[in-house]
Every structure is written in structure tokens, then in C-alpha cells.
C-alpha positions in Angstrom: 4.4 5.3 -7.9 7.9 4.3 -8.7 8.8 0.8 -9.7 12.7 0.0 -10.0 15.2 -2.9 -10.8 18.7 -3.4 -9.7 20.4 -5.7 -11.5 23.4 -7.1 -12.9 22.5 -7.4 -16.4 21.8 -4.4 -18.8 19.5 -6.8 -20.9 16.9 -6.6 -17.9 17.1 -3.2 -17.2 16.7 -2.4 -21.3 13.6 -4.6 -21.0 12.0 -3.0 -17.6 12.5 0.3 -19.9 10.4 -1.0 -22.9 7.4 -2.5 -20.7 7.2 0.9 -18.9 8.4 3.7 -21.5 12.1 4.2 -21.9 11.1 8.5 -21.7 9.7 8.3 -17.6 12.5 5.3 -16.9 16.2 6.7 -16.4 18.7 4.3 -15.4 22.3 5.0 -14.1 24.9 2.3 -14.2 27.1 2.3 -10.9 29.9 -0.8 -10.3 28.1 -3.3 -12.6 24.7 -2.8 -11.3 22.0 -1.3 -13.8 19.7 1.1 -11.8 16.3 1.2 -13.2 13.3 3.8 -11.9 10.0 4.6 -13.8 7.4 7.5 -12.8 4.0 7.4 -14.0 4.0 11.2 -15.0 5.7 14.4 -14.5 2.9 15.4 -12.3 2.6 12.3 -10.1 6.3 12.8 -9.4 5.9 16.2 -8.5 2.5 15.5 -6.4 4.6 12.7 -4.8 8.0 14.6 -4.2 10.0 12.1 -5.8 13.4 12.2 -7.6 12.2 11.1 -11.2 14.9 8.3 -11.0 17.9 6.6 -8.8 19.5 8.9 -6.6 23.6 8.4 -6.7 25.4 10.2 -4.0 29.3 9.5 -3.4 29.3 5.4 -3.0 25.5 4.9 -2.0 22.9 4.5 -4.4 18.8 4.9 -3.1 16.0 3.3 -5.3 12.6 3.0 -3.9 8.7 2.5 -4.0 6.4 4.3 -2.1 6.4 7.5 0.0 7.5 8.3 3.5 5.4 10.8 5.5 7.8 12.2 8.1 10.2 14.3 4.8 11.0 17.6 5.7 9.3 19.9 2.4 11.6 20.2 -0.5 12.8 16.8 -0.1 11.8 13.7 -2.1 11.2 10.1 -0.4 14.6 8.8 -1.7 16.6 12.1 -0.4 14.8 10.9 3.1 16.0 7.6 2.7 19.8 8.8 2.0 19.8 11.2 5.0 18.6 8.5 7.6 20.8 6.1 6.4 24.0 8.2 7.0 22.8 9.0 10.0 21.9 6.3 11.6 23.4 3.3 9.7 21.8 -0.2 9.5 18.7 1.4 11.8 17.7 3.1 9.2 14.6 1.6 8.8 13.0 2.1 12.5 12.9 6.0 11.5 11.2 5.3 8.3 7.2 6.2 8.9 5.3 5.4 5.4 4.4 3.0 2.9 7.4 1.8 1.0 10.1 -0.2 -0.2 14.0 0.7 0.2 16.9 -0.3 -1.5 19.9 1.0 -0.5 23.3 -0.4 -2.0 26.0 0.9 0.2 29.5 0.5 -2.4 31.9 1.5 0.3 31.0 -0.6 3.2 30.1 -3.3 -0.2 26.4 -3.8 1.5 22.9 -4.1 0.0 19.9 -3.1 2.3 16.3 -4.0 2.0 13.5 -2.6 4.4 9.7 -3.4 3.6 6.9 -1.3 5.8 5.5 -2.9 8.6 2.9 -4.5 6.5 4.7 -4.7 3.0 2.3 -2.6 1.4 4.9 -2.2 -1.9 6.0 -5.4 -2.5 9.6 -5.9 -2.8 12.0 -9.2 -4.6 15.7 -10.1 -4.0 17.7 -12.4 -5.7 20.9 -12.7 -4.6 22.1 -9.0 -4.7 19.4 -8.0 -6.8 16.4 -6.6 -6.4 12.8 -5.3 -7.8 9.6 -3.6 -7.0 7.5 -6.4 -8.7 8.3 -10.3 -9.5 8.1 -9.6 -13.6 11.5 -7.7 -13.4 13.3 -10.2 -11.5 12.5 -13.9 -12.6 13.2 -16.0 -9.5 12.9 -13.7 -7.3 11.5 -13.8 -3.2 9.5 -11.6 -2.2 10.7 -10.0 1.2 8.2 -10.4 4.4 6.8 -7.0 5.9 8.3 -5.1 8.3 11.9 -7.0 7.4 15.2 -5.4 6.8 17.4 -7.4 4.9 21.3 -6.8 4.5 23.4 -9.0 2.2 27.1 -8.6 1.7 27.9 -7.5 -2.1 30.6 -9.9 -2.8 29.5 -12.8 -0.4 26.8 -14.7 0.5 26.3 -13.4 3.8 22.8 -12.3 4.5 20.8 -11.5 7.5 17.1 -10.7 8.5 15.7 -9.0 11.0 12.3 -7.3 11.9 12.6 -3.2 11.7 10.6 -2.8 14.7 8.1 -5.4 16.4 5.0 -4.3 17.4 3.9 -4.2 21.3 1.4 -7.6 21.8 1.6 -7.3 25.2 -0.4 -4.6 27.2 -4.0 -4.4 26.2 -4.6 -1.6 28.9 -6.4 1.8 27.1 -9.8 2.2 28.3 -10.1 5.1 26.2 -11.2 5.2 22.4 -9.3 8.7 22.1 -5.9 7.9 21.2 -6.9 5.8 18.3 -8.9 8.5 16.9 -6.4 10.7 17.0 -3.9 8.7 15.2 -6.7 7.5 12.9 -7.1 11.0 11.9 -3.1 11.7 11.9 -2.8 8.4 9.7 -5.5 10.5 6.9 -4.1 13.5 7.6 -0.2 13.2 6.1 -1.6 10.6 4.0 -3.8 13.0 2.1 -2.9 15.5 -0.6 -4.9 18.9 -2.0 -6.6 16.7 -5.2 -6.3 13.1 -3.7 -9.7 10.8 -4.3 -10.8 7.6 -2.8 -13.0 4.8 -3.8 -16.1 5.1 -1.6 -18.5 2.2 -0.5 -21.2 1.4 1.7 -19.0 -0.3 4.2 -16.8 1.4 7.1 -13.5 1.6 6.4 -13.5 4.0 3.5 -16.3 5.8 5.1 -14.0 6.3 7.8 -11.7 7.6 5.5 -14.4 9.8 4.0 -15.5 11.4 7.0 -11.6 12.3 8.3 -10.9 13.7 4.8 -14.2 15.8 4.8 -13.3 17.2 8.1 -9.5 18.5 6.8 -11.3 20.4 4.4 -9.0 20.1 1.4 -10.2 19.5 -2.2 -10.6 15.6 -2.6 -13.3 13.4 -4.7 -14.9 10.2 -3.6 -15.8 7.4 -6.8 -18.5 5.1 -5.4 -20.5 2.3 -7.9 -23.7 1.3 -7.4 -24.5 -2.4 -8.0 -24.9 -4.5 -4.6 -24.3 -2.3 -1.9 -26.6 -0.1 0.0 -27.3 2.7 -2.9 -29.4 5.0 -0.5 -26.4 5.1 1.8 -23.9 5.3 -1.1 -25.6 8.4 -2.0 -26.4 9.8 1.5 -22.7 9.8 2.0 -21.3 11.2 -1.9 -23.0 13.7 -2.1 -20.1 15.3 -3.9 -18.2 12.8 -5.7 -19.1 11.3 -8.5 -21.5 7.8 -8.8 -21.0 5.6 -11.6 -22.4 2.1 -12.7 -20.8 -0.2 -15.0 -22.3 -2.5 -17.7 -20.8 -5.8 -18.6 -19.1 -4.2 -21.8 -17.4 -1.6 -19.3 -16.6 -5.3 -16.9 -15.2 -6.9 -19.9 -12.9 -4.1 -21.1 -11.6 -3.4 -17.6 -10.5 -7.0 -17.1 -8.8 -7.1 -20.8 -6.8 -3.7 -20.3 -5.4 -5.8 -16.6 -4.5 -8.4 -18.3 -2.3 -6.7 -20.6 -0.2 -4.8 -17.9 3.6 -6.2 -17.2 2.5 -6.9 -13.8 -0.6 -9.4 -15.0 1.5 -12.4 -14.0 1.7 -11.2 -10.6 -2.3 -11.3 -9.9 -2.1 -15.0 -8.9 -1.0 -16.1 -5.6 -1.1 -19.1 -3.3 -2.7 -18.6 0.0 -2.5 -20.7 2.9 -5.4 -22.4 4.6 -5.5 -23.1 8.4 -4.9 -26.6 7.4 -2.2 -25.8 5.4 -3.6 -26.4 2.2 -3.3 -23.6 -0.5 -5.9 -21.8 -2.5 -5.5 -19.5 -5.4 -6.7 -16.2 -5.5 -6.6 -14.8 -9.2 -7.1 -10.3 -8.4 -7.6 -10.6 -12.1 -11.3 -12.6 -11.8 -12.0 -10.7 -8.6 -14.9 -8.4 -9.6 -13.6 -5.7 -7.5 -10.3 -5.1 -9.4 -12.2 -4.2 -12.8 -14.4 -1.7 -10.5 -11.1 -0.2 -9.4 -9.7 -0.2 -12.7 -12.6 2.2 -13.8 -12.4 4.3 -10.9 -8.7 4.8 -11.4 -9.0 5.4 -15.1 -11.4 8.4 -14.4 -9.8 9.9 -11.6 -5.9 9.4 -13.8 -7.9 11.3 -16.8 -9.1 14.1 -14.3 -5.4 14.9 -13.1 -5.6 12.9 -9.7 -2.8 10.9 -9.4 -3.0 9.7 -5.1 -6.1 7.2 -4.1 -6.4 6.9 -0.2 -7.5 2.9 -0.1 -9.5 1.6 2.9 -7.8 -2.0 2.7 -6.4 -2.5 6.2 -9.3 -2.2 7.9 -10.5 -5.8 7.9 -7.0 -7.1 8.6 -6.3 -4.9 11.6 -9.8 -4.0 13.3 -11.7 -7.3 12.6 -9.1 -9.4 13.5 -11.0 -11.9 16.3 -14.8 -11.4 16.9 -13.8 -11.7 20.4 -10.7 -10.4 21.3 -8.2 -12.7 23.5 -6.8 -11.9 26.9 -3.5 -12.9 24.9 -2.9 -11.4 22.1 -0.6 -12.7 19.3 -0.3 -11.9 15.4 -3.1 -13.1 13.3 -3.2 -14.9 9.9 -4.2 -11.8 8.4 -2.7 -9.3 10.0 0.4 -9.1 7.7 -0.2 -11.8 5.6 -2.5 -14.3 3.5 -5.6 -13.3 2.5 -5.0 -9.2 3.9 -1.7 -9.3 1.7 -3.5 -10.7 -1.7 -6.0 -7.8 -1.2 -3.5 -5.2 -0.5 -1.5 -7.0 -3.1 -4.4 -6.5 -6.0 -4.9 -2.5 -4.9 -1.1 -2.0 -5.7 -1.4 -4.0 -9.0 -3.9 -2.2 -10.3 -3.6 1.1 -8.9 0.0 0.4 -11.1 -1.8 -0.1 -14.4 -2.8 4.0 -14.5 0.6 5.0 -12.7 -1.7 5.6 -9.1 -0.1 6.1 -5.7 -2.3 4.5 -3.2 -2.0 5.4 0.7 -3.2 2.9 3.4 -4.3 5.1 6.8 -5.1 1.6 8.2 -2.0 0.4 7.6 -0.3 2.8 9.7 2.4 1.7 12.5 0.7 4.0 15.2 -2.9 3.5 14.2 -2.2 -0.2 14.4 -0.3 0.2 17.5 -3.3 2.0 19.3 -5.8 -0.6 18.0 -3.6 -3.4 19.8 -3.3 -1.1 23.1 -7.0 -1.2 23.8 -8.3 -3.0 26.8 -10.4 -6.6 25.1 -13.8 -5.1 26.3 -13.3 -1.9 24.4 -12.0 -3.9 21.0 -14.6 -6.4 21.3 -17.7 -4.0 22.0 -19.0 -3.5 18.3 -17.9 -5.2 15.1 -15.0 -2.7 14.5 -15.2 -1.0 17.5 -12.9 1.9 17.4 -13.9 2.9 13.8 -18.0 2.5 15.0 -16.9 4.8 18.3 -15.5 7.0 15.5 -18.2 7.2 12.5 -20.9 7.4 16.1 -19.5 10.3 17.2 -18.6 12.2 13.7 -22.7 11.3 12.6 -21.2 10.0 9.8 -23.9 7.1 8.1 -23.0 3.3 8.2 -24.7 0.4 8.7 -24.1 -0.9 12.1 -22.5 -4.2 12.1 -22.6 -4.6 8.1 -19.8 -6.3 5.7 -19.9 -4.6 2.5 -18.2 -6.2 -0.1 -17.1 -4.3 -3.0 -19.4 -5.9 -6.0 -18.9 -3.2 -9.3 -21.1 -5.4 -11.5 -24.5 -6.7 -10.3 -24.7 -10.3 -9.7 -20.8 -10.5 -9.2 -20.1 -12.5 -6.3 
């Protein structure tokens, strides 16, 4: 993972440097602006295929987040970004298929672009002409919807918004399962990397993940705790991972060492109600984040620097119990509650310098989950993933919500 600043002022991008480690954190200076970039590691670069900092070519400067799937080898996510913006301009974005955030400041035509993924999985701030991977850098700053590219003038105020690339509502007409297997498997597939791991459960979504990644055949590990899910089917389905349990003094230490990250302010956000009230969610006293916390700290120490997550799969397959004849976007589907979770697996993923992929998250899986006829979506409680783990023999508890609890007696 890569975070960044752009800003004006060289005091904030000395001080991004001494929260993150000025040796991993170059930063160019390029017509007033301070470019700031950190890696996590020489090797999480290089697993990654990133440049290890801003990339400056003639009047255009690239600084981004995440990882974009369609690169041609030997190329690096922000060289990817470069080449599609010179070649298609301000539509940049539509050609863009991964899990990132893009800033692209364009000197000669004096131009900053933003562009989040469809469902902001890295979280991106602007202020003004400035921007940041994560709120800390950039006091004041607004966090840009998903699937939004943003393009402000760099000696104006004009700014504009628009969505990269809506998705298609309308025509609930596949009576087939088959195309979103497929692209459930493709979504895995150019997610995963030789030496990858994933936090393993009881519940579907990451066994769905577990079964694709088993049927690739490349050298990954699952991480699964035992505390209150279904142990005999934990360990009916990692069988060659590793499972771990973890005492209160484990707890306690996870949820000190989170607290002391730069991004520990960002763990509390306010979420909407239906009734337009607002709640809190605090990732720091969800129970889950200090079970992630140990997972990541094992698999960081044992080289493994890319977690495939399962988040995504409540938002996008158990959307309605029923689903309607007309179909609209969801509270969660890129936002609210789906958003704080994805939110928390970034923020502390980020603590051990992880990359973490989302295969639910992906434009084409999504699209092929909102193609299905109703009757097919609404058959089973997350129908095309049951259909899936059905015909794959792959164990899951029909019709069972498993919540992540790391410690027992943590709900």
C-alpha cells in the first residue's frame, strides 16, 4: 500500500515523512506542490509493481493508492495511470479496472484529477487543490464519493464531478448463475498473487474466496481464529492454514498498537440512519479489527505482504432479502455501514503496511450480480455465492451469518 500527500506546504509533507519513516517516503517538489509517497517495504513494492514514490514525467505528475489489475507486466500501477491518461484524456478513469485512488495533476493543461474506484475502496481527501490518501495528512479535508472523478482547475475555483462509469440498474434478465461465477473467479484470479493469504471464517464470503484460490493452485495461506464461529467447520475448511486463538492480553495489545498508528483518528465515523439520525461506529472497539490486527502481524512477519478480504460480500449479494422488480442503489451498496467496514480493513491492514484486494468489490462481479433475473438473486440467502460453494463442495452453513468474533464473548 502506498499512501501519499499533495500539498502546498513543505511543513506537511516533512510531517507525513516523520509519521511513516522518512527512508520508504520520497517526495519530489514540482511548481509549489510537495509530492509525498510512502511504501511499506521494498518487497511489498516489488510484490505490488509499484514505483517506490511520485512519478514525474514532462508536466504531469501521478501519485496513487492501490493497484490496478489490467497493467501490462513490467509496469507499475502509477506508469498505468500515466499511459491512460495521455491517451485518453479526462476518461481516464472508465479504463481503470482495480482498487485505487488517482491523483493526477496535469501542469500544462493547469488541471488536478481525482478518480476513486467504483466503491472507494482507498479512501481519498481534497482540499482545494490538495489532496491525500487518508484524512490525518490533510486537516479539513472531504473525502471524495466512490466511483467519482473529480477535476479542479489549478489556479481557479472551478471544479466539476462526475461518476466514472454508472452501473446498469436496469435489466435484471440472466437466468443463468454462470456468468457470475466466472467473473467471481476472474475477480480472485488477477486479484491473487503467488504468497497472498486471507483471513478465513466460518461464513461465505471468504470461503468463497478460499475455495476459488484453492482451485488456482498457487501458494497462498488462510489465518482463521476460533472463538464464536463454527470451529468444526473452521477446521474442515483450513486444513492448511494456520488456526490461532487469542487471549485477552493478545485483545488488549492489538487494540493499544491501533491506537497508536497516524491513521487512529480516522477509525471514527458517523453513519446515517434510515431516519437520518447518525450513529458512531468506533473500528477501534470493534472486536474484529484487533482479530485482524493479529492476523496481519503474523502473516507481515512471514513475508506476506497482499490479504484478499471478503468485505463486499454483504454489501453487494445480501443487499434485499427479496429482490425488487426495480432495482435502485442500496444504502449499503457504496456507502454507510459497507464503507465503515471496508473503511476499518484498509485502516488496519495500513498499520503492518498490507495491501488488501476486494474480489467482491469488483466492477464486473457486481455488474453480473445486478443482471440476474429477481428469482435467481432471491432463491437462497446469497444466492450466486451458495450456487457457487454448492457446486465446488466447498462446506458452509446454509443460510448462516457469521460474524467475525476474535475474542470469545465479544459481541
Amino acid at each position: 500500500m502506498s499512501r501519499f500527500l499533495a500539498s502546498r506546504s513543505r511543513a506537511a509533507g516533512e510531517a507525513f515523512r516523520r509519521r511513516r519513516g522518512p527512508e520508504l517516503t520520497p517526495t519530489v517538489e514540482v511548481e509549489g506542490y510537495f509530492f509525498t509517497q510512502s511504501v511499506a517495504s521494498d518487497r511489498a513494492t516489488a510484490e505490488a509493481g509499484r514505483a517506490t514514490g511520485p512519478l514525474v514525467d514532462g508536466d504531469l505528475v501521478v501519485v496513487c493508492d492501490g493497484e490496478v489489475y489490467s497493467r501490462r507486466a513490467g509496469l507499475g500501477t502509477p506508469e498505468v495511470v500515466l499511459r491512460l491518461y495521455r491517451r485518453h484524456g479526462e476518461d481516464f478513469a472508465r479504463h481503470l479496472d482495480g482498487e485505487l485512488a488517482v491523483a493526477v495533476y496535469d501542469f500544462g493543461r493547469r488541471l488536478l484529477l481525482l478518480a476513486t474506484d467504483p466503491f472507494g475502496t482507498k479512501p481519498l481527501f481534497a482540499k482545494g487543490t490538495e489532496a491525500a490518501s487518508y484524512l490525518c495528512d490533510l486537516e479539513g479535508g472531504k473525502r471524495l464519493a466512490p466511483n467519482t472523478l473529480q477535476v479542479a482547475e489549478l489556479d481557479g475555483p472551478g471544479c466539476r464531478t462526475s461518476v466514472v462509469e454508472p452501473f446498469d440498474f436496469d435489466h435484471q434478465q440472466k437466468e443463468s448463475y454462470d456468468d457470475w461465477i466466472a467473473a467471481f473467479e476472474r475477480a480472485v484470479c488477477k486479484r491473487a498473487v503467488e504468497g497472498c493469504y486471507l483471513p478465513l471464517s466460518a461464513g461465505y464470503d471468504s470461503g468463497g474466496i478460499d475455495c476459488a484460490l484453492a482451485a488456482l493452485g498457487m501458494e497462498y495461506k488462510a489465518y482463521s481464529i476460533v472463538a464464536g464461529e463454527n470451529e468444526e467447520l473452521v477446521r474442515r475448511r483450513n486444513r492448511r492454514g494456520e488456526i490461532l486463538s487469542m487471549d485477552r492480553a493478545t485483545f488488549d495489545e492489538r487494540k493499544a498498537l491501533l491506537s497508536r498508528s497516524p491513521e487512529a483518528s480516522s477509525f471514527r465515523v458517523a453513519i446515517a440512519n434510515d431516519d437520518g439520525s447518525e450513529v458512531t461506529y468506533d473500528a477501534l472497539e470493534d472486536p474484529a479489527s484487533c482479530g485482524l490486527a493479529l492476523i496481519h502481524a503474523l502473516a507481515c512477519a512471514e513475508g506476506r505482504c497482499v490479504s484478499l478480504s471478503g468485505t463486499g460480500g454483504d454489501e453487494t449479494l445480501a443487499g434485499h432479502r427479496r429482490w425488487p422488480e426495480v432495482l435502485r442503489p442500496w444504502p449499503d451498496f457504496a456507502g454507510r455501514w459497507g464503507a465503515a467496514y471496508q473503511g476499518k480493513e484498509e485502516l488496519v491492514a495500513g498499520v503492518f503496511g498490507i495491501e488488501v484486494r476486494y474480489p467482491f468489490f469488483d466492477r464486473a462481479l457486481v455488474q453480473e450480480l445486478l443482471w440476474l433475473s429477481v428469482e435467481l438473486k432471491s432463491r437462497h440467502y446469497k444466492a450466486p455465492l451458495h450456487e457457487y460453494l454448492t457446486r465446488k463442495g466447498y462446506p458452509f452453513d446454509e443460510g448462516v451469518k457469521t460474524g467475525f468474533l476474535p475474542l470469545k464473548g465479544s459481541a
